[in-house]
N, C-alpha and C positions, 0 to 999 in steps of 0.2 A: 702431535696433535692429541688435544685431551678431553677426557667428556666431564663435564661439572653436573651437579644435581642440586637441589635449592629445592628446601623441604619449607614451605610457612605452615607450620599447628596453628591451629586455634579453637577455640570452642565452637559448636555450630554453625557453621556458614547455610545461611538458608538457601535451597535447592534453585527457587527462580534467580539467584542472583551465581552462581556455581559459574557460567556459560560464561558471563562476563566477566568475570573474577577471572577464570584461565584467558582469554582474550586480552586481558590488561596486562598479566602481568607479564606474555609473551610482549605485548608491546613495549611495558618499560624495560624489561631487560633489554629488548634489543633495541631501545633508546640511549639505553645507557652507555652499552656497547660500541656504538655508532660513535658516540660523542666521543672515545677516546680511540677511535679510528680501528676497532674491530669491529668482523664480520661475523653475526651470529652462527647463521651457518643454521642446517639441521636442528630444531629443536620439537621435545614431547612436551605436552602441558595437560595435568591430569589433576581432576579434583574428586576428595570425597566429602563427606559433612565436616569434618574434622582436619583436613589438610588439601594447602593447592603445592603443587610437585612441578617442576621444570626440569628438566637433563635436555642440557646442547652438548650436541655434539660434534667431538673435532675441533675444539678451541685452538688456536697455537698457542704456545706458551710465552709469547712475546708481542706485544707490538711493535710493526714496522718501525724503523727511523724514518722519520722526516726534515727536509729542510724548507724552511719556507723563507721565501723572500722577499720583503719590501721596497716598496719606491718609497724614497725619500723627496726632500728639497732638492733645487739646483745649488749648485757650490756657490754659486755668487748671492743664492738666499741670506736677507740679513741672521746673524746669528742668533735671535728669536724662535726661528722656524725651526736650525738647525739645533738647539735644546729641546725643540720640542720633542723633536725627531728620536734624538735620544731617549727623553724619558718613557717615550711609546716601547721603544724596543726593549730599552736595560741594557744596551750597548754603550759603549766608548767610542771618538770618534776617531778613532784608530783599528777601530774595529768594520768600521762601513768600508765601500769598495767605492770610488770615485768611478762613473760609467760615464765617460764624453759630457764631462760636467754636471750630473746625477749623481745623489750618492743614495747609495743599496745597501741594506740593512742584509746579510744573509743568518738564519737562525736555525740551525742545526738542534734539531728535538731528537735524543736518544729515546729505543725503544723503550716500554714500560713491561712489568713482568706480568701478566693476566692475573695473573692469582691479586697484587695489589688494585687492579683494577676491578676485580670482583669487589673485593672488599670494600672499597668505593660505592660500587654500585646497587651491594645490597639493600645497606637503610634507605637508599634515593628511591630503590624501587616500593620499600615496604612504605615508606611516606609518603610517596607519588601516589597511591595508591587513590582510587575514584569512584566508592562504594555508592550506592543510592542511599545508604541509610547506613550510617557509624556513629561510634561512640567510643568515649573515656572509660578508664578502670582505674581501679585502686585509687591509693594514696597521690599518685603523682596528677590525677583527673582535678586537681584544685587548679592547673596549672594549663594556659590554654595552650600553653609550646607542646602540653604532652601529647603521644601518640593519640591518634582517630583511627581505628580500624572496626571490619564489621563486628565481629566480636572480641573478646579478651584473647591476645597474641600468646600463646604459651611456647613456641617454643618454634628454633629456626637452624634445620641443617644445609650445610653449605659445605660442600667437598668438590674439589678442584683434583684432578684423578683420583690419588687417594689422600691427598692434603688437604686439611681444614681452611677454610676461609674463614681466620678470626675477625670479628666482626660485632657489634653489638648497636640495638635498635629499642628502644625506648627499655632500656635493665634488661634487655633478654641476649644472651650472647652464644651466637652459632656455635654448635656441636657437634658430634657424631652421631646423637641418640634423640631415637624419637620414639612413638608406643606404636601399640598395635590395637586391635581392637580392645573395646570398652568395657567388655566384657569375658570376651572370650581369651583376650593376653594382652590386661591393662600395664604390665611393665613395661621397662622401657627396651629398645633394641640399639644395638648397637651398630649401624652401617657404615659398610669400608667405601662404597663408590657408588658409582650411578650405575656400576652394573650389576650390583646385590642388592639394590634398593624395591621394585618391588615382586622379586622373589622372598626374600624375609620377612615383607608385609604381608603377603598369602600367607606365608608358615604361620602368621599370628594371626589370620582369621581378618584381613582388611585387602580388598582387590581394589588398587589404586586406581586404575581404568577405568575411566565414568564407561566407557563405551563399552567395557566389558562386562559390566555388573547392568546394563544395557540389554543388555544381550542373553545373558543371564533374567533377568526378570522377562521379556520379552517370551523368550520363548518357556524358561519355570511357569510362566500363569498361563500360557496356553495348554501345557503338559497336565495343568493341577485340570483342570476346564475338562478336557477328552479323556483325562483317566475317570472322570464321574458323567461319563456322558454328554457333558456339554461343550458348547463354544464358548470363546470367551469373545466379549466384545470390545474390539482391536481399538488402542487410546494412546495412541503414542507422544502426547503432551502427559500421561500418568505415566510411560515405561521413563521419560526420562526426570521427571521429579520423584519416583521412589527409588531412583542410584542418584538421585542426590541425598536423599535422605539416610541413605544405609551405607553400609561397609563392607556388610556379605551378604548377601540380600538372598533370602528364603522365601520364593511364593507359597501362600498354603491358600487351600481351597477352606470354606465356609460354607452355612447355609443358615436362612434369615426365615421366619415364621412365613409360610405361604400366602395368609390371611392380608399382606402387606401388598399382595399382586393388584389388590383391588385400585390403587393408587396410582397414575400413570408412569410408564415407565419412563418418561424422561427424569421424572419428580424422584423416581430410586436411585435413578445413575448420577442425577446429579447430587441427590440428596452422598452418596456413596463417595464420587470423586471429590469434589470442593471439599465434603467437610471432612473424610476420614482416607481418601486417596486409596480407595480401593476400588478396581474395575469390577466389572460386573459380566454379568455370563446368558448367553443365550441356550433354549431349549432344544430340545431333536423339530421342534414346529418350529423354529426360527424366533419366537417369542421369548421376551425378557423372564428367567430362570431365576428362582427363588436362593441365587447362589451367590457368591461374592469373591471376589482372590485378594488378600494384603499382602503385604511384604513383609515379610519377619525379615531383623538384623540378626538374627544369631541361628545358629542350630541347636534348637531343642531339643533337651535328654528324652521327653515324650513325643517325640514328631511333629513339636506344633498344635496338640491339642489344647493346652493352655491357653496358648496366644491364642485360636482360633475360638475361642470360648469368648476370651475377654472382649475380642474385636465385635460377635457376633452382639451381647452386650449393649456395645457403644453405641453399633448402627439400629439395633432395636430401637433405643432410644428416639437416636433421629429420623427415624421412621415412624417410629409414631406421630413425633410432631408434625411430620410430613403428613400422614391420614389425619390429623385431626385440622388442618388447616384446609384438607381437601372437603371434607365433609363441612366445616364451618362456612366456609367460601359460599356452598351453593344452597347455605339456606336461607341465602337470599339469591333474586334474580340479574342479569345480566345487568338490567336496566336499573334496577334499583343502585346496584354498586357505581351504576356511570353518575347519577346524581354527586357523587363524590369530589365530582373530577373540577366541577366547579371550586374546590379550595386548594389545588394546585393548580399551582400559575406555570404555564411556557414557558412564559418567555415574559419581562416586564411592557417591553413595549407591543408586543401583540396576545396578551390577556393569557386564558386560563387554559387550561388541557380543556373543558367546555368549551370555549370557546372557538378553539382549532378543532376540535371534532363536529361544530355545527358546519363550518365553514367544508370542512372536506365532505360532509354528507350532502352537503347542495353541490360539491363539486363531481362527486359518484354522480349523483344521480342525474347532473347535465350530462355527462359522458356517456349514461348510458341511454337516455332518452333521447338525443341526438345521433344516434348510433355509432359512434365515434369506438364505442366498446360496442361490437355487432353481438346481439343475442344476448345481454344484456337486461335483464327484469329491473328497468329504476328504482322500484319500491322496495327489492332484495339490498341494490347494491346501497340505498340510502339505509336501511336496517341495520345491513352490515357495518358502515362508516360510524355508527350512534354508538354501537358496541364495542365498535375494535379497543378503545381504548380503557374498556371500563374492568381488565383484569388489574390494571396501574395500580388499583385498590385495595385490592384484595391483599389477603394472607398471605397466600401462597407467593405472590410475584414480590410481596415485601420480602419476602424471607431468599428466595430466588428468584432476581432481577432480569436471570437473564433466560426466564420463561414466560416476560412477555410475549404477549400475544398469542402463544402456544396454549398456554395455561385459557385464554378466553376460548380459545377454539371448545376445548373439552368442557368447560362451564356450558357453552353454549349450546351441545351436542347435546349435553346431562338435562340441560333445560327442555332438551325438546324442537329448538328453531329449525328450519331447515337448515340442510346442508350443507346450500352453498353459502348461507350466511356464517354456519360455523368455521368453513373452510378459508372465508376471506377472511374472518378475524384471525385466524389462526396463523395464515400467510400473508398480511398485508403490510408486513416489514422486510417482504422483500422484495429483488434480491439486497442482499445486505453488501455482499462482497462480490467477485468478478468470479470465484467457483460456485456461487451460491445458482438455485435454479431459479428460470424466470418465470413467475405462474402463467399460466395459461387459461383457467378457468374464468369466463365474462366478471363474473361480479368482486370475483378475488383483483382483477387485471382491474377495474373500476375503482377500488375502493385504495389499493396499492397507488397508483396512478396518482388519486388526486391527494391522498397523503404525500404524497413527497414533491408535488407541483405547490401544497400549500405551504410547503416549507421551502423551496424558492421564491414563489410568489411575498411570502410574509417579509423575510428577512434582506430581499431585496427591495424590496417597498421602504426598508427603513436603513436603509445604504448602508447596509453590513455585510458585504460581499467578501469571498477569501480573497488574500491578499498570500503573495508566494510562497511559503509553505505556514502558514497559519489558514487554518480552517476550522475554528472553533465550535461553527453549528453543523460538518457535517456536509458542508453545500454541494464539493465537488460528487461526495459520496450518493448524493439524493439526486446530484443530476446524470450521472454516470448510468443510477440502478431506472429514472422515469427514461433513459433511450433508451436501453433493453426493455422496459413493457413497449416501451412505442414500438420499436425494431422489430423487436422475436415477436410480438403480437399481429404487427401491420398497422398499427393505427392511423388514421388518416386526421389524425392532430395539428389541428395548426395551435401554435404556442399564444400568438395574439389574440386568437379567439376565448382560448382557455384563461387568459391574463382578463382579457375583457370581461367576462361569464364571473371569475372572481371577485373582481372589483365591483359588481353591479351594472357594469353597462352593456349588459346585452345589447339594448340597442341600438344600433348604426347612428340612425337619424339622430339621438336626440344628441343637444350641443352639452358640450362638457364643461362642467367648470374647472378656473385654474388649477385649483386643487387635484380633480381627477382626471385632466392634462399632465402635470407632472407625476401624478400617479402613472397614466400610460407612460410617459417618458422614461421611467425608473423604469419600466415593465419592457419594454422592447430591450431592455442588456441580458434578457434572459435567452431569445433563440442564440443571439452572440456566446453569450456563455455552454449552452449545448453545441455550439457548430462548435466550438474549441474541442469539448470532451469528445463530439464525433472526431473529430478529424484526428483525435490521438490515439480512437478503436482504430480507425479505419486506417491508418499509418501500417497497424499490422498485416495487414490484407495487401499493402503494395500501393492504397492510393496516397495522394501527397497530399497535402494540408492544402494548398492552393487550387488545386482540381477540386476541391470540397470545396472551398471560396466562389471557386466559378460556379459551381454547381449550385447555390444556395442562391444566386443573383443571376434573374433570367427578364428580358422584357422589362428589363428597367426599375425590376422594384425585389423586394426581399422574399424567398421563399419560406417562410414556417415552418413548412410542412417538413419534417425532419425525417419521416419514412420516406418523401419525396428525393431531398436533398441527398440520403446517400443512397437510393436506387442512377441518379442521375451521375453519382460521382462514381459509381465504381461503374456503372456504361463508359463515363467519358474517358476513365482513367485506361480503361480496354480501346477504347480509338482511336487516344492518343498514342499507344505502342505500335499500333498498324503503319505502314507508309503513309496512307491515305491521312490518320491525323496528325503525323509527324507533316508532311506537306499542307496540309490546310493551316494548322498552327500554322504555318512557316507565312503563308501565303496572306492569313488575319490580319497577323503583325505588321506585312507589309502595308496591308491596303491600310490600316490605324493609322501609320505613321504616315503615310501620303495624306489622309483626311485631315491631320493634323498642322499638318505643315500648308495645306493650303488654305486654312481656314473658311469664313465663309465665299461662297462661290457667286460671281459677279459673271451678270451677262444669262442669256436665254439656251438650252439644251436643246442641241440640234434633235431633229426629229425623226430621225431612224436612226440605226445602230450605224457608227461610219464606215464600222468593218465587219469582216464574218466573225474571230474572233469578240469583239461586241455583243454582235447577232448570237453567238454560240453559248457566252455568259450570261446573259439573259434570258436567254430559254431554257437555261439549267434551271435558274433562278425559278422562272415562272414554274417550275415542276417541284424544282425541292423546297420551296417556300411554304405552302399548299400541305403540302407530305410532314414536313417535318412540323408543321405548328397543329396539324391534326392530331401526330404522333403523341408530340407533348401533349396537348390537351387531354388523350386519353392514357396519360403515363408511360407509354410504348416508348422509353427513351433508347434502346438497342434499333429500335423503326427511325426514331430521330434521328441518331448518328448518325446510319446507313443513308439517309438523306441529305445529310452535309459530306457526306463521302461522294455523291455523285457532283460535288460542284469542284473538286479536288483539281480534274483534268479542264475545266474550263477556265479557271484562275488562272492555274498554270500558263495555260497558252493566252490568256490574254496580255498577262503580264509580259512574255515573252515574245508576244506578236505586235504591242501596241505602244504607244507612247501617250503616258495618261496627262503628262501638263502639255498638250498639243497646243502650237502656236493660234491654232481656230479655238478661241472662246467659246464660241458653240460646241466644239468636240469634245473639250476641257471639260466644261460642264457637264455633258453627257457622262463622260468617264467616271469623273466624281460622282455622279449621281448613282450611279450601276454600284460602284462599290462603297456608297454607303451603305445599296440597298443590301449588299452580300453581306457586308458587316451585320448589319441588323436582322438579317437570317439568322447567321451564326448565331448574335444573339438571344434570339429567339428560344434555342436551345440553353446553351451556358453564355455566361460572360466571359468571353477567355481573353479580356483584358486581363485577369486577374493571376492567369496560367505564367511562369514562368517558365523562361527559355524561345 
């Protein structure tokens, strides 16, 4: 058994593409491998800006023989078939085996020697290759056959133990020799095997282990941070794009003119990471420190005071532009920048970012004047809605897109507005993701809310719904983050009311026209569309998709109410585990399927119960009917349950005491009649038609 190593050079490989580049190239080797019936086995896959590295290990030095065998024609097939036969295989027909008048082809494949099969495999893998963004070089780029890689391929070591795999891929032909670093020992090295490969890369100042030079900056910028008294603040999307960018990676600590603090501190950290990929450092107060960490590639004859010079520099630079767009921004007002929003457009077929922000501020401000959001000031949550979107404009969010809404908060604080208005503009893009927090605060909870019900509401109006993994506006994302405001808040939201309130038809009475008939029509696939994303939260918690179904359909008509629906399903899905709802299900089902089968009922209902079992399911009835449609009415679904728990034992024994298609019509009827009435208890609660099992 033998270890191979597989060196590809090339000029910069950018850092965000490093992860996928080793992920490929493990899969096409061990694609390639596959196909000539080796087992890869054990392999390392290491990138740095300048080189991806593979070593498997434990090759055998052979592939298996194989024999493989075909079916042929029958022998008495005209001789058509049997030519065909032949020229499939490359046999003679002296060569096939006749099997009870079949003839069989047998084709003995001798082993291959690995080492030719690398050689093989090489250029398949480096032209296999499935970069997000490649390109031509040189001379032979006139030529569309020539190689596509992400950058210029300079060079390609392939050692099979300590045998070279000759080999060649667009004029570059495998070696023994690769460099070292670019600086610190730009000649070239000469490597015996994959087990001196990268110990000799160390000796020249290059640590091939992304994970190590990981590790290395990782804990080098926390070290530069507490030897000058500070924190650093932990980035671990920066620890691993500055070991892609380097080869020996040196943190040095910085420090930036104080006067730049006045600027907030996201606007430094971001202004810091995105443009110059440098973290940033927290105070002995926990407050953002007038300090920075980069990553040097080399080790400095002066300890990095250089570098730290030039870096400091750069980021002055972009710091300033960062204050001057902070001070520019707020000499004008909140309101003045939202007049802006009128010449960007949404969306074509629902108008202009003005436009969506008039519509969500009458949608705040229903929510919160209807108390739907308790505690709630409409006049806040409507202020708040007018603004949220008016940092869109500004400098700042041009330059850093992804300080929407944050960037308004501070405008609107600097301005002077209340609080809570700053804090809804600030947070009313969330939650964004499923770690993100769910605000809490009425007019924040208001203004979030109806932002992201007007972008279901809109885009379902004009039947652009996701469709299986395409979701191009975001939908499932906006309905996913409005059930956590509903949920974690409690709102007592119905979704068709809220549909209605947007559309203009608050009111019940008055008659709709066609138009805003199929406007409601579109608008009722919206609780359908949330009972889905519910029942895919609520999957984790143990309830099932169908207990959600039941629980959503009560008394004959659709519930909305979506804080309703899963208070109801995670009760039901807890009764259904008891005996009691394991036997009632059990007992539903049957009485469904009797009602069903007897269809409508002929003839008059005797006039007392014929038996005590009767007598005994009827008196349950008259107790838990009462009980359980109080319970629902006041939410008390755990009071409901316990109410169709008590009809458990009178089912039972009716079922078992009585014969429900009784030769007396009169009886018949009676019978049916009793367990329609239990059916329609039950559902009274849930519909557990819908319950499987």
């Amino acid at each position: 058994m033998t270890d191979f190593l597989l060196e590809l050079r090339s000029e910069e490989i950018p850092a965000r593409m490093q992860a996928g580049a080793r992920a490929e190239l493990e899969k096409l080797f061990r694609a390639q491998l596959g196909a000539a019936g080796l087992e890869a086995g054990d392999t390392i896959v290491w990138s740095t800006p300048r080189r991806l590295a593979l070593i498997a290990k434990g090759l055998p030095d052979a592939t298996a023989a194989v024999s493989e065998e075909l079916k042929g024609p029958r022998t008495s097939a005209p001789p058509q078939a049997l030519e065909g036969f032949l020229r499939k295989t490359g046999l003679t027909q002296d060569q096939l085996e006749d099997r009870d008048g079949v003839w069989f082809a047998v084709i003995d494949k001798p082993g291959r020697a690995t080492a030719d099969v690398l050689a093989e495999a090489i250029p398949a893998i480096v032209r296999g290759f499935s970069w997000p963004k490649s390109m031509r070089w040189g001379k032979a780029s006139a030529s569309s056959e020539s190689l596509r890689w992400v950058r210029p391929l300079s060079g390609i070591v392939a050692i099979f133990g300590e045998a070279l795999i000759a080999c060649e891929v667009g004029g570059i032909s495998a070696g023994f020799a690769t460099r070292g670093h670019r600086f610190h020992c730009p000649g070239e090295i000469t490597i015996g095997s994959a087990a001196d490969y990268a110990d000799k890369l160390r000796a020249c100042h290059v640590i091939v282990d992304h994970e190590e030079r990981q590790t290395i900056i990782r804990g080098g910028a926390a070290k530069a941070a507490a030897d000058a008294g500070l924190t650093l603040v932990e980035d671990e999307g920066l620890v691993i794009e500055n070991a892609g960018l380097t080869e020996w990676p040196v943190p040095l600590l910085g420090r930036f003119d104080e006067a730049f603090l006045e600027v907030p501190p996201e606007v430094i950290q971001l202004t810091a990471r995105v443009n110059q990929k440098y973290f940033v450092v927290n105070g002995a107060d926990g407050k953002l420190a007038n300090g920075f960490v980069c990553t040097a590639n080399i080790d400095a004859v002066d300890g990095g005071a250089e570098i730290v010079a030039g870096n400091r520099k750069v980021l002055a630079a972009r710091l300033s532009d960062a204050r001057f767009f902070w001070e520019q921004d707020q000499k004008k007002t909140l309101a003045e920048h939202a007049e802006k929003l009128a010449n960007i457009t949404f969306h074509e077929k629902l108008g202009t970012v003005a436009d969506k922000v008039e519509r969500v501020a009458k949608l705040a401000e229903w929510l919160a004047s209807e108390g739907i959001v308790p505690n709630c000031d409409p006049a806040l949550a409507r202020q708040a809605a007018e603004l949220a979107k008016a940092d869109l404009v500004t400098e700042m969010v041009g330059e850093f897109p992804e300080l929407q809404g944050l960037m308004g908060g501070y405008y609107a604080r600097a301005e002077g507005l209340p609080d809570a208005v700053a804090d809804a503009i600030r947070d009313h893009y969330k939650p964004v993701g499923q770690g993100d927090d769910v605000p809490a605060a009425p007019v924040t909870v208001a203004v979030a809310l109806a932002d992201k019900l007007d972008t279901l509401f809109g885009f379902f109006r004009e039947d652009m719904f996701p469709t299986g993994s395409k979701d191009p506006f975001a939908l499932r994302r906006a309905g996913i983050s409005s059930l956590r405001l509903i949920l974690q808040n409690d709102l007592k939201l119905s979704t068709d009311a809220a549909a209605a309130q947007w559309l203009g038809q608050s009111d019940p009475s008055v008659t709709l026209s066609e138009s805003q008939i199929a406007d409601r029509k579109i608008l009722t696939s919206i609780p359908d569309f949330l009972t889905e994303r519910l029942a895919v939260q609520l999957r984790e918690a143990g309830v099932s998709a169908d207990v959600v179904q039941a629980s959503r359909e009560w008394n004959s008509r659709v519930d909305t109410r979506l804080d309703r629906t899963e208070a109801r399903a995670r009760d039901l899905q807890a009764f259904l585990a008891t005996e009691d709802g394991t036997n009632l299900l059990a007992g539903y089902k049957r009485a469904a399927n009797i009602l069903k089968q007897a269809g409508e009922v002929s003839g008059t209902a005797a006039a007392t119960p014929p038996t005590e079992a009767d007598a005994a399911l009827l008196a349950a009835l008259d107790a838990a009917e009462p009980a359980a449609s109080a319970a629902v009415a006041d939410e008390r679904f755990t009071d409901a349950m316990a109410a169709l728990a008590s009809l458990r034992a009178p089912i039972d024994a009716f079922f078992d005491g009585v014969m429900v298609n009784d030769p007396d019509e009169a009886v018949r009827a009676w019978r049916l009649g009793l367990l329609a009435r239990f059916t329609g208890a039950v559902h009274g609660v849930a519909d557990f038609s819908k319950i499987e099992g």
